[in-house]
N, C-alpha and C positions, 0 to 999 in steps of 0.2 A: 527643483528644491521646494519651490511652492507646495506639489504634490504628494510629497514624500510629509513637508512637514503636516499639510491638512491630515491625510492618513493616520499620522502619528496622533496627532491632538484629539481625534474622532475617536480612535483607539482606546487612549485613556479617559476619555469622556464617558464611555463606555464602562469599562474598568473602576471610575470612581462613580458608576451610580449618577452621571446628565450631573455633578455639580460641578459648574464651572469655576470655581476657584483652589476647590481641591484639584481640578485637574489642572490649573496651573502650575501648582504646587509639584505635583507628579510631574511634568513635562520638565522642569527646572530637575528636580531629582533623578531623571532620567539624565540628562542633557550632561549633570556633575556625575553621574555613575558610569558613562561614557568613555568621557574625557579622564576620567580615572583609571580605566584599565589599560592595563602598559602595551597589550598586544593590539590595541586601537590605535593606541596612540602612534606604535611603530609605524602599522598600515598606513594610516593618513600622513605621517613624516615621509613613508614611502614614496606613498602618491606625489607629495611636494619634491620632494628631490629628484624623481624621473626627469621634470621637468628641466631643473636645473641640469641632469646629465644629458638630455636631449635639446637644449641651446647652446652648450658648450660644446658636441658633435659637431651642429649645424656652426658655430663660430668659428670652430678650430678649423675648416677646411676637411675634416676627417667622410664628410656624407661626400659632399663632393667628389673625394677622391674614389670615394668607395663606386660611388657610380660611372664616375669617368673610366674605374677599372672595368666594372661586370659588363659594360655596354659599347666602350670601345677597345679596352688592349685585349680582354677576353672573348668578350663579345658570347659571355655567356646569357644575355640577357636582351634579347631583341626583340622580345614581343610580350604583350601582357599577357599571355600565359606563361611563360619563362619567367617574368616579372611578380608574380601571385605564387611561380612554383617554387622560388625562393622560399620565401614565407613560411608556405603551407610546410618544405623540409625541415624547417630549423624549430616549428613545431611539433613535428615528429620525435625529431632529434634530440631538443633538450624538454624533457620530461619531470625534472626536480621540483620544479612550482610551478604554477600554472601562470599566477603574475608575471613570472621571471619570465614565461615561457610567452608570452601575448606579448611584453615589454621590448623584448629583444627580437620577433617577428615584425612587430610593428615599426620599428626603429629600424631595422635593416632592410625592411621591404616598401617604406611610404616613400625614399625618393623613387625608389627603381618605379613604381607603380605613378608616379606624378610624370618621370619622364616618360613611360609608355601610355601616357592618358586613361588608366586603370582608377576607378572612384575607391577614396578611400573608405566607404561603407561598402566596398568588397572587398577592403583588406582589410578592414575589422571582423567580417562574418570569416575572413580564413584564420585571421588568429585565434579568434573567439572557439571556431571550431576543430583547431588542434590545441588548445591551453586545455580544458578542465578532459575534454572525453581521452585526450592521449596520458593526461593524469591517471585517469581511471581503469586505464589497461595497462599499462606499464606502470605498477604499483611499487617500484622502489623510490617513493616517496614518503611525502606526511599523508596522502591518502590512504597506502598501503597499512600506516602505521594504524588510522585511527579505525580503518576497518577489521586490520585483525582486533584491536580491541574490543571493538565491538561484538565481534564475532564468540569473541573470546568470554565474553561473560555468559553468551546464549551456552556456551560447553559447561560454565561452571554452575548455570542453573539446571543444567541438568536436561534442557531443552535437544540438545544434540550432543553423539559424541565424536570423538578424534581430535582432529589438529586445527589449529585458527588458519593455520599456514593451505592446509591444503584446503577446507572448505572456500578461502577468499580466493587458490589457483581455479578451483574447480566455477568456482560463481563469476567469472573474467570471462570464461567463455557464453553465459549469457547474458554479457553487458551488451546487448543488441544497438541500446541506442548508438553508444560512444563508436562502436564497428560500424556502423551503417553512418553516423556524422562521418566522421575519416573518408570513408568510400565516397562517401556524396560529394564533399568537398574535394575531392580529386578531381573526381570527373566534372564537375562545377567549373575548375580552374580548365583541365583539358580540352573540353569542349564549348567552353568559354559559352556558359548557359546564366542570361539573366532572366529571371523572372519576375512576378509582380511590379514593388516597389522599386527593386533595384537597375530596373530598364531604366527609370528616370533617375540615380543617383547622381549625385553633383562630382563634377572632374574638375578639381580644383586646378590642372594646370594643362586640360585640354590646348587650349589656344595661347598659351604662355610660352616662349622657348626657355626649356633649362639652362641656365648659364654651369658651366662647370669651370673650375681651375685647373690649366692642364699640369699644374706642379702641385696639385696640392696631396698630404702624404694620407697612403691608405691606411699605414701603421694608425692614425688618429682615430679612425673608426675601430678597426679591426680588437686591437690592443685594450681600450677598453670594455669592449664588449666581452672578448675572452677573458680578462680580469675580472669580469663583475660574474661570468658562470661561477670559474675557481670559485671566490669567494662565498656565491651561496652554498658552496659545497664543503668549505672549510666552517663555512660556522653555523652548519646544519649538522655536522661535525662535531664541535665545539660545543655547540647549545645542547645538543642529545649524548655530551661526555663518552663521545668513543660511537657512539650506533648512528647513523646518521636518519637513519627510519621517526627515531625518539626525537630529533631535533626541533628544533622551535621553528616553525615558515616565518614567523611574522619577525623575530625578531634576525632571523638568518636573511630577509629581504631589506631589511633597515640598516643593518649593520654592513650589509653588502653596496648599499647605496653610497654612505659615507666613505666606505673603503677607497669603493671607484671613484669620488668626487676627489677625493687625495692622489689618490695613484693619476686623476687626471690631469689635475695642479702641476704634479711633477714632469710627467709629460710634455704638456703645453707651454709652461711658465719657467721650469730651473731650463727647458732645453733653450729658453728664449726666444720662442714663437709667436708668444702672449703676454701681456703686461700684468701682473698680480690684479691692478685695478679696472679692466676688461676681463678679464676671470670673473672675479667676485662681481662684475655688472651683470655679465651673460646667464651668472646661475642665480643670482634675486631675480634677472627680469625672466627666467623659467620656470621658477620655484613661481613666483607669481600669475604665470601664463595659468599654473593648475589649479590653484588656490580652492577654485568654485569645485571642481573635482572631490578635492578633498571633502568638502563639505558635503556634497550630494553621498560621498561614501560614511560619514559619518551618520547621516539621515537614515542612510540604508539600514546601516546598525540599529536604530534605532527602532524601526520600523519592524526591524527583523526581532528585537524585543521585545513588542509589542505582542505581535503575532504569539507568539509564544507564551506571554502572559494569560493570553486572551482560548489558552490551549487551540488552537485553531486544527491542529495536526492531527492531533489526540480525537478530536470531535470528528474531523474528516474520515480516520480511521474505525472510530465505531460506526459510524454511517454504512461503510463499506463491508463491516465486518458483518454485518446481522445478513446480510444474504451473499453469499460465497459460498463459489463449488470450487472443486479441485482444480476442473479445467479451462477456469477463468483465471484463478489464482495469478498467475504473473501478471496476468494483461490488467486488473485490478491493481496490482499493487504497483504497477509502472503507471499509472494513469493518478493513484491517488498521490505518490513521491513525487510525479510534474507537477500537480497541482499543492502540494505542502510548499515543494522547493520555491517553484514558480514566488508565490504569495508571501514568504519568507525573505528569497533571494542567496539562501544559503542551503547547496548541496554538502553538504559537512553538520548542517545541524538537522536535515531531511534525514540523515544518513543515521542519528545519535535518537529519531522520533522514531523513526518506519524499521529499523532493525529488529529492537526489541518486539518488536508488534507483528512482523511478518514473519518472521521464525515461528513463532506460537502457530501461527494461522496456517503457515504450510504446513504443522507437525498435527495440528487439529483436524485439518483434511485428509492426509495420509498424501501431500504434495509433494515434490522436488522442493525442498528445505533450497538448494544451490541457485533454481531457477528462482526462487522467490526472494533471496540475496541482489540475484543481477539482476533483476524486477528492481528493487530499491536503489539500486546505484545506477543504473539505465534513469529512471526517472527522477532523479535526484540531479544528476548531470543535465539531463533534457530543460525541468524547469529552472534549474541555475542559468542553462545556456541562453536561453528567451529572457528572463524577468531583466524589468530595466532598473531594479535595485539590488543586481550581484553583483558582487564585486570583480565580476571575469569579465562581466559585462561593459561594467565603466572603465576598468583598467584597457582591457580591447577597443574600448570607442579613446580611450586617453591616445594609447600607441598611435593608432592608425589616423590619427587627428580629425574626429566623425564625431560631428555631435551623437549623445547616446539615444536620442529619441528615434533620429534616424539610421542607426545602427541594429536598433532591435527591430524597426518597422523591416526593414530592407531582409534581415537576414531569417525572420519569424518562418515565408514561404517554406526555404530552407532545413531549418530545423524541425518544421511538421510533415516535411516528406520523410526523414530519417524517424521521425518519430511514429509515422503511420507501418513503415518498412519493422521498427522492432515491438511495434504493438500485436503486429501480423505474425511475429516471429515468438512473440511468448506465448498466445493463443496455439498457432501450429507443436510449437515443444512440450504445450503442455499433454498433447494428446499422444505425442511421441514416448 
């Protein structure tokens, strides 16, 4: 927090001209322009009530059960790679939001991974790296939506022509990074390969024995976690009136939050399991456990407005633009979207800087227009997945219960071997 806030303050230090009082002034206007926009506010509500739905799991008996199930009556779960490959499925599997997506990986795979002595900064780096890059190929999401839009104004300027729809199918197949994360992290979990930092990550319940309840019910776990999917499905639904593409993420993860906090009240409490006043203790003393979460994600925000005042993307991109060939093109434009996203912490507004700007440049060269698209969402996802001010980032160190510093140290090796794999891979296509 410390970091995020100096960053910020330098920033607009910067910005008003070294005078220190107008830049207080701007930090305070920043801080209330924040805290005023609704889809902020959602997010960091979000962040607080994870909390609160992840004390009442752990209260209700529902984790328990759930592991007494995977590791004795199925005994699908006997070893930390079975324990990681959990995880790594359900990030495949559910695709809709990436928060949702890191939230409910991390949540159903940090007991199984505590009782097979797995560090949960390796089940951060597996959520981390099935949330945003399985986002990014399986586009029936809010990713899908804000790309074809974007895509969609490059046709109406005249820049390209056809369909949003099929330039974003055809630009999927050179999303190198997101394909080559997936693949890495497979075989990561498969062949159970630590490297660097993460040889030494902390095992939080190595030498602990797991207590389990042999009665305790799996419905508790199971039940709301399939409830809280539904729901961001019904009011991604809801929010996008009928399209679920158009839906709102931030207000369809807040609203899904409260749903399941209800639907788990009734669960836990009218069945008689739970007392109303251990309910309400379990989700303050959770909502509380993230509190600092929420903060470092609101920093981020800030930070990430900064940068963008300060045009930082914009300037990266002329840099890069005054010497450019054809068959550097992607490897260039995946390299300068890492480093926008990276120094931002948002692959969604890397995505709204480098679109507009690298369409022009492959049509300037006489480039792959499609490779120069999945060039920007390859590197846009890349520097999202590393920066320690994204919000995939901290929601995945939230899950997996990893501080974020050593989340992003541990899983960096990681993400620059996938990222070295698709820099090689837009270089090579472009010659193709």
């Amino acid at each position: 927090m410390l970091s995020l806030f100096g960053g910020i303050f330098f920033g607009l230090l910067i910005l008003d001209d070294f005078s220190f009082l107008t830049t207080l002034q701007s930090l305070y206007e920043l801080l209330i322009s924040l805290v005023s926009q609704a889809w902020i506010l959602k997010t960091l509500g979000f962040a607080v009530l994870v909390g609160s739905v992840m004390e009442l799991l752990q209260k209700s008996g529902g984790i328990d059960g759930f592991v007494e199930y995977m590791t004795k009556r199925s005994k699908l779960v006997k070893s930390p790679r079975s324990a990681l490959m959990v995880s790594y499925i359900i990030g495949i599997v559910i695709f809709i939001e990436s928060s949702i997506t890191s939230l409910i990986a991390g949540a159903v795979g940090r007991p199984l991974c505590d009782r097979e002595g797995v560090s949960h900064a390796k089940l951060a780096y597996v959520c981390d790296s099935t949330a945003a890059p399985v986002s990014s190929l399986l586009v029936l999401n809010g990713w899908g939506a804000l790309l074809l839009g974007l895509i969609a104004t490059q046709i109406d300027a005249g820049l390209i022509s056809g369909d949003s729809v099929d330039w974003l199918i055809e630009s999927i197949f050179y999303n190198f990074y997101a394909i080559s994360a997936v693949i890495v992290t497979f075989l990561v979990i498969w062949f159970g390969i630590d490297i660097g930092p993460m040889k030494n990550a902390k095992i939080s319940y190595k030498d602990t024995p797991i207590t389990i309840q042999e009665d305790a019910p799996l419905s508790y776990m199971i039940a709301p976690i399939l409830f809280m999917i539904a729901s961001v499905f019904a009011f991604l639904y809801i929010t996008g009136e009928g399209d679920i593409l158009h839906g709102s993420g931030s207000s369809s993860i807040f609203y899904s939050m409260i749903s399941t906090l209800v639907f788990m009240y009734i669960l836990y409490v009218i069945k008689g399991d739970m007392s109303s006043k251990r309910y309400l203790s379990s989700a303050f003393v959770g909502a509380k456990k993230l509190f600092g979460i929420a903060m470092i994600l609101l920093l981020a925000f800030g930070i990430g407005k900064v940068t963008v005042e300060l045009h930082t993307g914009l300037y990266l991109a002329s840099l890069a633009n005054e010497t450019l060939s054809a068959y550097m093109l992607g490897a260039v434009i995946f390299l300068l979207s890492s480093v926008i996203s990276f120094s931002t912490g948002t692959s969604w507004g890397t995505f709204s800087i480098m679109i507009p700007i690298a369409v022009p440049m492959a049509v300037g060269v006489d480039a792959n227009v499609a490779l120069a698209i999945g060039a920007v969402i390859s590197g846009g996802v890349f520097g999202d997945h590393c920066s320690p001010i994204s919000d995939t980032t901290i929601i995945s160190s939230l899950a997996a219960d990893c501080e974020v510093v050593e989340h992003v140290k541990t899983q960096l090796p990681y993400a620059l071997i996938s990222a070295g794999i698709a820099l090689f891979a837009f270089i090579l296509f472009a010659y193709l």
